[in-house]
N, CA, C and O of each residue as an XYZ file, in Angstrom:
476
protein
N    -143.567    -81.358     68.790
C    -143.102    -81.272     67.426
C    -142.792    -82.680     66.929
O    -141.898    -83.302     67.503
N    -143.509    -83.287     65.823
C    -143.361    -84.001     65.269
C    -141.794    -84.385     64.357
O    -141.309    -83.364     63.870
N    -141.106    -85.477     64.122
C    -140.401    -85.527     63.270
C    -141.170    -86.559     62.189
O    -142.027    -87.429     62.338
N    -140.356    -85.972     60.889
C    -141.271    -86.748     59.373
C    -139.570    -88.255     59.534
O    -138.465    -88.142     60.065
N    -140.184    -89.356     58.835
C    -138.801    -90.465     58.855
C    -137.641    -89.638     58.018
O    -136.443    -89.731     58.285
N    -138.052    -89.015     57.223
C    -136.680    -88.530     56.667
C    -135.922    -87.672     57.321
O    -134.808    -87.430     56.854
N    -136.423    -86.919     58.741
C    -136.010    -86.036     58.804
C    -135.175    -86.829     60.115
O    -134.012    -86.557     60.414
N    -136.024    -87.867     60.827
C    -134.670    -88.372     61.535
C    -134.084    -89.667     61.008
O    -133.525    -90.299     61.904
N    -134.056    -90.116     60.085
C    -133.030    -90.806     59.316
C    -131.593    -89.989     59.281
O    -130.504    -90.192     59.818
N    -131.982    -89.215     58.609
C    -131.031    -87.962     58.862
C    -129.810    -87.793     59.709
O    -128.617    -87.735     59.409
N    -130.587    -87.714     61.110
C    -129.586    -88.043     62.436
C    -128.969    -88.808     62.570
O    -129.459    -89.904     62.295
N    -127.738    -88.798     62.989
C    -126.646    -89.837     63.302
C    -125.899    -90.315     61.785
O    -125.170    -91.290     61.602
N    -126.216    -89.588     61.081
C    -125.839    -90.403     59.444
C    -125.026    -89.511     58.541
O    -125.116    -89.562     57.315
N    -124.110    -88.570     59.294
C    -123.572    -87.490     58.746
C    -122.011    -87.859     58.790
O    -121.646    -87.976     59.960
N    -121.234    -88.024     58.090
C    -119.941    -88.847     57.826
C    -119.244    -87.323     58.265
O    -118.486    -87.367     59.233
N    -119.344    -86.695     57.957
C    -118.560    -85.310     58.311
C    -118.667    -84.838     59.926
O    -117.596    -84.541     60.454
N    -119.407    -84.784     60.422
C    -119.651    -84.687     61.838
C    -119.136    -85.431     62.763
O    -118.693    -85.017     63.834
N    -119.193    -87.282     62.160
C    -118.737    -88.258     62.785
C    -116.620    -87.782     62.515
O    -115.614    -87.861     63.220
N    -116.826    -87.488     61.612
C    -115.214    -86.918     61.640
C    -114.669    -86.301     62.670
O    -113.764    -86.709     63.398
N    -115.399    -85.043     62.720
C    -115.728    -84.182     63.511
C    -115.740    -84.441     65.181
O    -115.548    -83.600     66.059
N    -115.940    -85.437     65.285
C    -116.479    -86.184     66.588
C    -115.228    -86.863     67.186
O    -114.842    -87.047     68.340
N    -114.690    -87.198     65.833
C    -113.493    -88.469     66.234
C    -112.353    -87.783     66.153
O    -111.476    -88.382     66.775
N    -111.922    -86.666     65.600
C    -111.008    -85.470     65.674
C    -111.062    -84.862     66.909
O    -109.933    -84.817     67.397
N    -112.413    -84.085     68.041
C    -112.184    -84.121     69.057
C    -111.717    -85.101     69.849
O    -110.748    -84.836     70.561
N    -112.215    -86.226     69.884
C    -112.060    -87.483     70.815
C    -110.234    -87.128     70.452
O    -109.520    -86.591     71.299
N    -109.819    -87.463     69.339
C    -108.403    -87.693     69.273
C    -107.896    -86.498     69.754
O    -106.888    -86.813     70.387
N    -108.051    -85.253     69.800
C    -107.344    -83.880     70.703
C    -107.653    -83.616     72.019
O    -107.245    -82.584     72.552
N    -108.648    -84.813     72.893
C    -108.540    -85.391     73.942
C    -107.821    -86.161     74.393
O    -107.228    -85.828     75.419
N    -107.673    -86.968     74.045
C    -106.984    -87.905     74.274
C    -105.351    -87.734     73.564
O    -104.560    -87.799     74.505
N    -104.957    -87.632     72.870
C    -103.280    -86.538     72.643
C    -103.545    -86.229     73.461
O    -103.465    -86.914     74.481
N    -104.253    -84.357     73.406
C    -103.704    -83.595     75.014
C    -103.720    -84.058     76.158
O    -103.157    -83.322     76.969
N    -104.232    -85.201     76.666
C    -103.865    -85.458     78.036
C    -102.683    -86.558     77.772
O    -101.700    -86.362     78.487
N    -102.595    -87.559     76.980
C    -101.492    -88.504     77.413
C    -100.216    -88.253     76.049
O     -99.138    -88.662     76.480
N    -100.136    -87.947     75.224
C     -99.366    -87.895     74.212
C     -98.336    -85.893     74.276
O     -97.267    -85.672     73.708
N     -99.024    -85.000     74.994
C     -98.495    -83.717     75.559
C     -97.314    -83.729     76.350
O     -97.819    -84.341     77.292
N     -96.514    -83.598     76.599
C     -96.054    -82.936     77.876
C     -95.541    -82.326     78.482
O     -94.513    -82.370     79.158
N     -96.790    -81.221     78.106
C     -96.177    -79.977     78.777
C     -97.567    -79.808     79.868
O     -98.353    -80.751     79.944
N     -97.747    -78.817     80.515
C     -98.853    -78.860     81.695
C    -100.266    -77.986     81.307
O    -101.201    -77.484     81.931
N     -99.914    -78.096     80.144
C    -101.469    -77.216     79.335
C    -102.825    -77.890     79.219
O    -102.973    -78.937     78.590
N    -103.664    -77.352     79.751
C    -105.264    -78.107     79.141
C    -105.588    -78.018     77.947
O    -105.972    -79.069     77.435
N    -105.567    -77.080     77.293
C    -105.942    -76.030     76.301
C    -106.708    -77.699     75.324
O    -107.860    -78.112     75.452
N    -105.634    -78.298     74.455
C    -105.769    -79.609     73.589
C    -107.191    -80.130     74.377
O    -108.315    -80.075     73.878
N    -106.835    -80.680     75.821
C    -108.181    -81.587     76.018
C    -109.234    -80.873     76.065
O    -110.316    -81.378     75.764
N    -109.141    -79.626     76.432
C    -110.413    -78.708     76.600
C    -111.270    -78.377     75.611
O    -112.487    -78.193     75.652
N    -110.141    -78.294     74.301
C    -110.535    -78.372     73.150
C    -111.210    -79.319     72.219
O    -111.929    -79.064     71.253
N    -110.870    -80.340     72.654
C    -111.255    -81.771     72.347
C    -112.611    -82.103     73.041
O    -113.359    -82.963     72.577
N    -112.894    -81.418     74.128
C    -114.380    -82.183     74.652
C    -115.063    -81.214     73.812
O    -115.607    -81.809     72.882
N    -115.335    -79.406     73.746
C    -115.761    -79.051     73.283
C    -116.290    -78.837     71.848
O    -117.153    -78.095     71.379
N    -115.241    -79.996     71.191
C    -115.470    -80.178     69.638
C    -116.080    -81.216     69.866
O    -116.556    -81.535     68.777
N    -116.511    -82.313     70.975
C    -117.013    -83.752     71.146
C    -118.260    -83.419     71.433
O    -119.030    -84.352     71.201
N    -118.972    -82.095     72.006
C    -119.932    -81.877     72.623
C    -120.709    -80.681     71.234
O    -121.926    -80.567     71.083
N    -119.850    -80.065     70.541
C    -120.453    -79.579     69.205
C    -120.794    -80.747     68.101
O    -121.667    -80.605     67.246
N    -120.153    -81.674     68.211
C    -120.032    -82.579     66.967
C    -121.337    -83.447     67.430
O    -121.968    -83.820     66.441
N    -121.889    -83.851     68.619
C    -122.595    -84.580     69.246
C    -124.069    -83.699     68.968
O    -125.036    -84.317     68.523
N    -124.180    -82.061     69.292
C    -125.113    -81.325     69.051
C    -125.634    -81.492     67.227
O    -126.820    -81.447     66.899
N    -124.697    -81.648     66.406
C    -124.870    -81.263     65.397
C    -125.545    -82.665     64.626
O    -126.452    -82.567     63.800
N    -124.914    -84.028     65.063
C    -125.182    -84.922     64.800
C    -127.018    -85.387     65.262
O    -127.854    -86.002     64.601
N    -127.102    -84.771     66.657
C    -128.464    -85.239     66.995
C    -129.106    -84.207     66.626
O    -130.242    -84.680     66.665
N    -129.261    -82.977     66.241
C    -130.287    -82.271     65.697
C    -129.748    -81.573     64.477
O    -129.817    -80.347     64.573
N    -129.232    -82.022     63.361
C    -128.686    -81.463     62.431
C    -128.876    -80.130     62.197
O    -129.988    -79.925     61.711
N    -128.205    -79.124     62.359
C    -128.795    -77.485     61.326
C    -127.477    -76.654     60.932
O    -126.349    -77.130     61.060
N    -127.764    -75.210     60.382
C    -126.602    -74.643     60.236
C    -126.123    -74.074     61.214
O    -125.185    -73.307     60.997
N    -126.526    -74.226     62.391
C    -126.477    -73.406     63.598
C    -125.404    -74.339     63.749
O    -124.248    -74.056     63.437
N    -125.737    -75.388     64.196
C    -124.680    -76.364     64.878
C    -123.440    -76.307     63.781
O    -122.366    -76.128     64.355
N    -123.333    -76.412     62.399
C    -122.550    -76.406     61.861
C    -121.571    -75.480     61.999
O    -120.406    -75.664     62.352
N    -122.288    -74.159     61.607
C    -121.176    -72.899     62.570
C    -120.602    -73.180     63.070
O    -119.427    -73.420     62.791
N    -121.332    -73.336     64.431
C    -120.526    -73.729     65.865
C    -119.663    -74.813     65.638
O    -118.933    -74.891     66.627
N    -119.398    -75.650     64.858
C    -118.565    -76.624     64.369
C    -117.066    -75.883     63.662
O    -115.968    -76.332     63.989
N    -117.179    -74.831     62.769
C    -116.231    -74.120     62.219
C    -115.813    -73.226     63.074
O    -114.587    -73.167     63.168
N    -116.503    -72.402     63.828
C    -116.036    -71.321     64.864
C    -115.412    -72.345     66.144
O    -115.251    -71.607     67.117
N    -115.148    -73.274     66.370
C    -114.577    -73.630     67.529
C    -113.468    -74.175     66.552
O    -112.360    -73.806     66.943
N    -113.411    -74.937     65.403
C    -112.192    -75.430     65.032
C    -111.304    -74.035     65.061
O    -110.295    -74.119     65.762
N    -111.475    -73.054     64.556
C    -111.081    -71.638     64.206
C    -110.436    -71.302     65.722
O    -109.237    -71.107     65.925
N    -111.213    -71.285     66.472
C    -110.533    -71.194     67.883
C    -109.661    -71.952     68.582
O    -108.929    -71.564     69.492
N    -109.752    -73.012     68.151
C    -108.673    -74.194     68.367
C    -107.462    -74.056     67.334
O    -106.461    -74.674     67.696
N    -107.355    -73.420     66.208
C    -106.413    -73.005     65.207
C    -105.569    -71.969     66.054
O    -104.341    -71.992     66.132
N    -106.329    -71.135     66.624
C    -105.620    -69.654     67.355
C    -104.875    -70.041     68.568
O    -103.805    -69.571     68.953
N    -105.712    -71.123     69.214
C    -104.877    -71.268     70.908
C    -103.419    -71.377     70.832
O    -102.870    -71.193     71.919
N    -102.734    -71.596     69.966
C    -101.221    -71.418     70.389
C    -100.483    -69.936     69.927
O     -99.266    -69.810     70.067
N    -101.316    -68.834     69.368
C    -100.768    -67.794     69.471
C    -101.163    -67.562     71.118
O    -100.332    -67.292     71.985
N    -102.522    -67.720     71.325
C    -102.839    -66.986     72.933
C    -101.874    -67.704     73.948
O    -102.291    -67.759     75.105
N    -100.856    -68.166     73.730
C    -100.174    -68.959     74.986
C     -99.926    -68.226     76.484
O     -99.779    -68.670     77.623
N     -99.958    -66.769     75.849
C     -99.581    -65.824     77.202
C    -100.566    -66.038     78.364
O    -100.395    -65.761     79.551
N    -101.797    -66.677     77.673
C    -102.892    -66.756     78.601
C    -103.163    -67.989     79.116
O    -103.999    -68.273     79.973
N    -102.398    -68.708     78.534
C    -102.409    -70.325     79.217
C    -101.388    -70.589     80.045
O    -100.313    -69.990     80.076
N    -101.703    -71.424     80.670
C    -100.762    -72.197     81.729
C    -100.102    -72.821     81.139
O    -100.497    -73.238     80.050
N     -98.669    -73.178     81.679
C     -97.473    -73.926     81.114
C     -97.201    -73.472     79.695
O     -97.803    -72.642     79.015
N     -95.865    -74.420     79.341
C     -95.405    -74.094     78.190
C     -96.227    -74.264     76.796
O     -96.675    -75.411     76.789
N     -96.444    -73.857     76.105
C     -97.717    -74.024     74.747
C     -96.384    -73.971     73.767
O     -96.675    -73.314     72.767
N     -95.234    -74.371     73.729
C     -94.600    -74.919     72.319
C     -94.381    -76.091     71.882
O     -94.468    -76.914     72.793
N     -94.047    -76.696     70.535
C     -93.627    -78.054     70.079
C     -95.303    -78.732     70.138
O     -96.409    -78.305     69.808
N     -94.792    -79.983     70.734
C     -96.425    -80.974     70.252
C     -97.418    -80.253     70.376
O     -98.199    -80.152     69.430
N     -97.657    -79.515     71.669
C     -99.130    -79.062     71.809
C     -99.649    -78.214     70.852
O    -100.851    -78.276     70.594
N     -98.744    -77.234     70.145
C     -99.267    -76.423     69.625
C     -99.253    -77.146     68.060
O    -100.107    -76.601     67.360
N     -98.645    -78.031     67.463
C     -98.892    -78.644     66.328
C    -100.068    -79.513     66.529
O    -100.843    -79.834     65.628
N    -100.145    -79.832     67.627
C    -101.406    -80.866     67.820
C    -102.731    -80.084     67.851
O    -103.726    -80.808     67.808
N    -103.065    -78.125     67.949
C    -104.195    -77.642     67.883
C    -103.997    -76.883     67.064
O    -104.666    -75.858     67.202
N    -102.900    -76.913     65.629
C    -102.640    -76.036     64.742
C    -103.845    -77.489     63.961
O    -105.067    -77.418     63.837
N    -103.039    -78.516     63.618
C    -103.380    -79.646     62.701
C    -105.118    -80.063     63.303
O    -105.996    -80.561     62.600
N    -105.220    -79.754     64.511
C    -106.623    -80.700     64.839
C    -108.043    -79.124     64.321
O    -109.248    -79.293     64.136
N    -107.193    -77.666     64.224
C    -108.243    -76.397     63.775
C    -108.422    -77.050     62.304
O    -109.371    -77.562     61.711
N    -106.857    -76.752     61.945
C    -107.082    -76.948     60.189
C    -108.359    -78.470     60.212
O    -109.409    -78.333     59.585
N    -108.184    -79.307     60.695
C    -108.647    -80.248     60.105
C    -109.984    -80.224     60.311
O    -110.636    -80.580     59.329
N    -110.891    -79.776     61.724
C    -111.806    -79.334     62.285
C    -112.805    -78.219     61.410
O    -114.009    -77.983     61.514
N    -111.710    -77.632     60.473
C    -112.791    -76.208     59.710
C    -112.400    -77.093     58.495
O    -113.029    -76.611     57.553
N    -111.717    -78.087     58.076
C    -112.240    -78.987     57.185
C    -113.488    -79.740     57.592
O    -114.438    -79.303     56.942
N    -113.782    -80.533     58.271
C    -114.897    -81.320     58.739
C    -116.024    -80.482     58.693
O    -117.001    -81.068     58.227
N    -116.349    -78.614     59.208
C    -117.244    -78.021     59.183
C    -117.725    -77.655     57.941
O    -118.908    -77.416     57.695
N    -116.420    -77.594     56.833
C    -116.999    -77.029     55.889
C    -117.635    -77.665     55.025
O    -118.339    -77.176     54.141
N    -117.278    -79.570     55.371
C    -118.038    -80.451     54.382
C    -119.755    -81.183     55.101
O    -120.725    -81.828     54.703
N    -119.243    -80.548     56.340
C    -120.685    -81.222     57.110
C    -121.772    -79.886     56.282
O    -122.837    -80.094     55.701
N    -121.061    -78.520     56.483
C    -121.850    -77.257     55.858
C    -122.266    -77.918     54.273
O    -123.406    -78.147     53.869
N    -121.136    -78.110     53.633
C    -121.991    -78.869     52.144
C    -122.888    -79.843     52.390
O    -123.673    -79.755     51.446
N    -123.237    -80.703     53.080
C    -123.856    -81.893     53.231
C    -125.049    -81.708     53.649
O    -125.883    -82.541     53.293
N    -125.546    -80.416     54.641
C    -126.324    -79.714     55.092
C    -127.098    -79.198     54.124
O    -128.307    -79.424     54.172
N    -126.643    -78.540     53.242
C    -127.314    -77.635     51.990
C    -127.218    -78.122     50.617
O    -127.317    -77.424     49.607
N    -127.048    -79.181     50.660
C    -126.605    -80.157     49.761
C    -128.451    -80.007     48.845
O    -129.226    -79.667     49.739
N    -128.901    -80.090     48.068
C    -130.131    -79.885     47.885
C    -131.004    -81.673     47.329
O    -132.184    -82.023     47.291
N    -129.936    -82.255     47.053
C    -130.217    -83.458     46.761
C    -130.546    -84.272     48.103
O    -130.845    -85.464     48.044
């Protein structure tokens, strides 16, 4: 399969994704050194938004974008599920994956405009 130049110009050039990217990196890096309580949940969350944001950036579509909003969305919820996590899930950790969802299904929803953007 061929790519046309516009279509990988494209790649790597998405300001919303790169958000996206740097919002995980930062709920990596909080949850392991800025936490402390004994929860993964934050860093776990953080690679998996580093490894969606990375998908979406090198092959742009709405697929990846989804998957960009449905994991922030899931990262919004992890501090109701605490019963199911290890250690304590109150105070920083859970403001740190309340603020990094909200901001995460912000980033999806403007990478989603940018995507279908028709211009």
């Amino acid at each position: 399969m061929t790519h046309s130049p516009a279509s990988s110009s494209a790649r790597w050039n998405n300001v919303a994704d790169w958000s996206y990217l740097g919002l995980g990196v930062l709920m990596l890096v909080c949850g392991i050194f800025l936490d402390n309580t004994d929860t993964w949940a934050s860093p776990i969350a953080g690679v998996v938004m580093v490894l969606v944001a990375l998908w979406d950036l090198a092959a742009p579509s709405i697929a990846a974008t989804w998957a960009e909003g449905i994991v922030a969305f899931v990262v919004f919820l992890l501090p109701w599920f605490s019963v199911w996590l290890p250690g304590d899930y109150n105070g920083l950790g859970s403001w740190l994956t309340w603020a990094g969802g909200v901001l995460g299904m912000i980033c999806a929803a403007w990478s989603w405009a940018s995507h279908t953007d028709p211009r």
